[in-house]
C-alpha positions in Angstrom: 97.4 105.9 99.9 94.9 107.9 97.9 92.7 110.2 99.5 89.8 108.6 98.2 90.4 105.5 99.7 89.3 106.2 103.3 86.7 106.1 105.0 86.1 109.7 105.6 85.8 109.7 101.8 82.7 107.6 101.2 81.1 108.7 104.7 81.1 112.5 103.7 78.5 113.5 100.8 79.8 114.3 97.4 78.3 116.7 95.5 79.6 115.3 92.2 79.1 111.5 91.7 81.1 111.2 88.6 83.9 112.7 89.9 84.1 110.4 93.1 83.5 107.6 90.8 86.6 109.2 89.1 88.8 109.6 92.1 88.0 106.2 93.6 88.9 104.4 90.2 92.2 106.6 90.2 93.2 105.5 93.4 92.8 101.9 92.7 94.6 102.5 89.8 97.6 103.5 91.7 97.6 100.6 94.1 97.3 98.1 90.7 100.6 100.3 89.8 101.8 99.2 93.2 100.6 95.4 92.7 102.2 94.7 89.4 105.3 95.7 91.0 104.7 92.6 93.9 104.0 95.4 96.4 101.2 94.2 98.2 101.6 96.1 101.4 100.2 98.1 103.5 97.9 98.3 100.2 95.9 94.9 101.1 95.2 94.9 104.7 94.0 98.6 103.9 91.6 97.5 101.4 90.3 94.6 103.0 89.8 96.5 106.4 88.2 99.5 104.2 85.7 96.8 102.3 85.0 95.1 105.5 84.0 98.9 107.2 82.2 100.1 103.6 80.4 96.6 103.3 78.7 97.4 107.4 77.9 101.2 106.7 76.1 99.7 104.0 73.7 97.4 105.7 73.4 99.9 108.7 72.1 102.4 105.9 69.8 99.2 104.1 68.5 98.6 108.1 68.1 102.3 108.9 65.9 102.6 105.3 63.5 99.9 106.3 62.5 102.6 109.7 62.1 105.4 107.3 58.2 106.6 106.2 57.5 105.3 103.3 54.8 107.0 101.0 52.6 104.9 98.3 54.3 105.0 95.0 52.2 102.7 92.6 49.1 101.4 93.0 48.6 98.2 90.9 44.5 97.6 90.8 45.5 94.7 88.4 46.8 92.6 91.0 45.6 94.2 94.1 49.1 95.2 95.0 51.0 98.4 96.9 54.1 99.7 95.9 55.7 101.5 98.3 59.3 104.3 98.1 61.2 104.7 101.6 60.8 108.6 101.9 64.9 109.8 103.3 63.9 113.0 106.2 64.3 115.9 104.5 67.9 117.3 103.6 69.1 114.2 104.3 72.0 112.6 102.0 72.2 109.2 103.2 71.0 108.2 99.6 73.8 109.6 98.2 76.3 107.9 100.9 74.6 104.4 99.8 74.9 105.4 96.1 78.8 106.1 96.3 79.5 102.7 98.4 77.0 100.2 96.4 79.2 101.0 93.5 82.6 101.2 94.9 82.3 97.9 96.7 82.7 95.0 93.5 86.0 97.5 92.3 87.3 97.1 95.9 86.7 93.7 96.3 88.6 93.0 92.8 91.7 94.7 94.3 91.5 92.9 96.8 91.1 89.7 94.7 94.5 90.6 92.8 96.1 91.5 96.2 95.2 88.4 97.4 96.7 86.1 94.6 99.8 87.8 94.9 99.8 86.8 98.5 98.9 83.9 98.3 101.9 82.8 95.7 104.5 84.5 97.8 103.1 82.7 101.0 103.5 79.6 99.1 107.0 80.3 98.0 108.4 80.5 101.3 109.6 77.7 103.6 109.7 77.7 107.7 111.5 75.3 109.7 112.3 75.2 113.5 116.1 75.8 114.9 116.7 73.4 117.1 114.3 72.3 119.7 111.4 74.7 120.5 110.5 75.0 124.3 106.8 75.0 124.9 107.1 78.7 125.8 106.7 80.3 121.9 105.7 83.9 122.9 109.3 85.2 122.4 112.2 84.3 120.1 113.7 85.3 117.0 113.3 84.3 113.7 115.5 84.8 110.7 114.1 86.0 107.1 116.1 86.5 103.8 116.6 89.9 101.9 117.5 87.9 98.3 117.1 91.9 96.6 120.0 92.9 99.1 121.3 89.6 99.9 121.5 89.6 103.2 119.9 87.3 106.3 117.6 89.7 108.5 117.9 88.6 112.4 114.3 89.4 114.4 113.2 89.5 118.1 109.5 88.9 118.2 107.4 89.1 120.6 103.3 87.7 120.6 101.1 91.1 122.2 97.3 90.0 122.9 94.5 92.0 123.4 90.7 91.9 123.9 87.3 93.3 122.4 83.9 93.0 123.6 83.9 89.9 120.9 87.3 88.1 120.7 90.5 87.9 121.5 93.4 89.2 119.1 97.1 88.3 118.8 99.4 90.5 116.7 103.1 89.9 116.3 105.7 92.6 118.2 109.0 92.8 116.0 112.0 94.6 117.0 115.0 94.1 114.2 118.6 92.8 115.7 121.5 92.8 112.6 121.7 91.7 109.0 124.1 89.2 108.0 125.9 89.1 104.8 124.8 86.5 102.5 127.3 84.0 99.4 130.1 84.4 101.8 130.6 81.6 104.1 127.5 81.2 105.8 126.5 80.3 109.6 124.2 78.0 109.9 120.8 78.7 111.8 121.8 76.8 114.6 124.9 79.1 114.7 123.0 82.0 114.5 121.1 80.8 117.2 123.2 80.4 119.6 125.2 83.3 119.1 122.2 85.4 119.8 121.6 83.7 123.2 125.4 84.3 124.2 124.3 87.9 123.4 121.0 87.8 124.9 120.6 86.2 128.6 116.8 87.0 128.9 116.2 84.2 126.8 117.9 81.1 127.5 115.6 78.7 125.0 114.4 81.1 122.8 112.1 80.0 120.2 113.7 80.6 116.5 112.6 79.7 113.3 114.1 80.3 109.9 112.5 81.4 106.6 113.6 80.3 103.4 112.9 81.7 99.6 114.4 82.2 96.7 111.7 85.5 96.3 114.0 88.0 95.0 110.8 91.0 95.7 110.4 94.0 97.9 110.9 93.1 101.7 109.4 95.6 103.4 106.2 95.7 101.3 105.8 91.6 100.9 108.3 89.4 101.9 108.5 90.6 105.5 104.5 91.1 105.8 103.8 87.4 104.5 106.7 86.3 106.9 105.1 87.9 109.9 101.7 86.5 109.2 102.9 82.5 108.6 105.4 82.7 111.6 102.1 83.7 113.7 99.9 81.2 112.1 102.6 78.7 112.6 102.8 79.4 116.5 99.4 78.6 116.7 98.5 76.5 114.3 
């Protein structure tokens, strides 16, 4: 990830603005590389968790500016009105801060727009179905996802972690991989699968398991296995 895309970046003052104009641009540029070639993470959760923290700086700053002195700057006797200029303390560079991010946000929000679409047809594309009768205890099992670049069958152990903030409650998706199986040989089915990994595995009699299907043939670890995590969680709570 490019150095300008962070939040220490748009938080600390630059002294040249075309030239953090410049960098920003360049390191959108490299995630587009990254984008065309249907790698879409940890690129998009990046940007969108950057955008969401830019986009809040930027209404502090807009809130902070409306308690700032403000000195007359025109008088219109015309129509009886008062123009007014927020006056920053002196030395400050908060101006600056809100400069950099005002314009930064659209070109992040683009990325994220392309990010998005390219997520959103790979979610599509891939099919979940259950393997054999799910137990109503969902928070550990395994599910199975294909690798069609190396054409195997990835075997997973997940497990759902939750935690709390002062607003909400979160749930994030533990993973822990088990074995790859060879695929266009004779092929187990999920059910087989299955239930050679509870021979194997005692702690979990009835485990939960669900199977992904695609015929994706795009980077795992950046996109296939990212989507995959995201719609099994969706679907143990949907």
């Amino acid at each position: 990830m490019s150095n300008s895309l962070n939040l220490d970046f748009f938080t600390h003052v630059q002294t040249d603005f075309e030239t953090a104009q410049y960098k920003v641009l360049a390191g959108l540029k490299e995630i587009s590389e990254d984008f065309q070639k249907n790698k879409i993470y940890p690129h998009l959760s990046h940007l969108v968790d950057l955008y969401t923290k830019l986009d809040d700086i930027l209404k502090r700053l807009q809130d902070l500016r409306d308690e700032f002195p403000k000195r007359i700057k025109k008088i219109d006797f015309v129509n009886q009105e008062i123009e007014h200029e927020v006056v920053f303390v002196q030395g400050s560079d908060l101006a600056k801060v809100e400069e950099l991010i005002e314009w930064a946000l659209p070109y992040i929000k683009a990325k994220i727009e392309e990010g998005r679409t390219i997520y959103e047809f790979v979610n599509d594309e891939i099919e979940v179905e259950e393997v054999g009768i799910v137990p109503n205890y969902t928070d550990e099992g395994y599910f199975f996802v294909p690798d069609n670049e190396e054409s195997k069958l990835l075997l997973f152990e997940y497990e759902v972690t939750v935690f709390e903030s002062a607003q909400d409650k979160y749930r994030s998706l533990k993973t822990a991989f088990m074995k790859a199986v060879q695929q266009g040989k004779a092929q187990l089915s999920p059910n087989a699968i299955k239930l050679e990994l509870i021979s194997n595995n005692k702690k979990l009699p009835n485990p939960a398991t669900y199977a992904f299907n695609t015929d994706l043939n795009l980077p795992f670890n950046e996109t296939i296995f990212p989507v995959t995590k995201r719609k099994l969680l969706r679907r143990l709570f949907e």
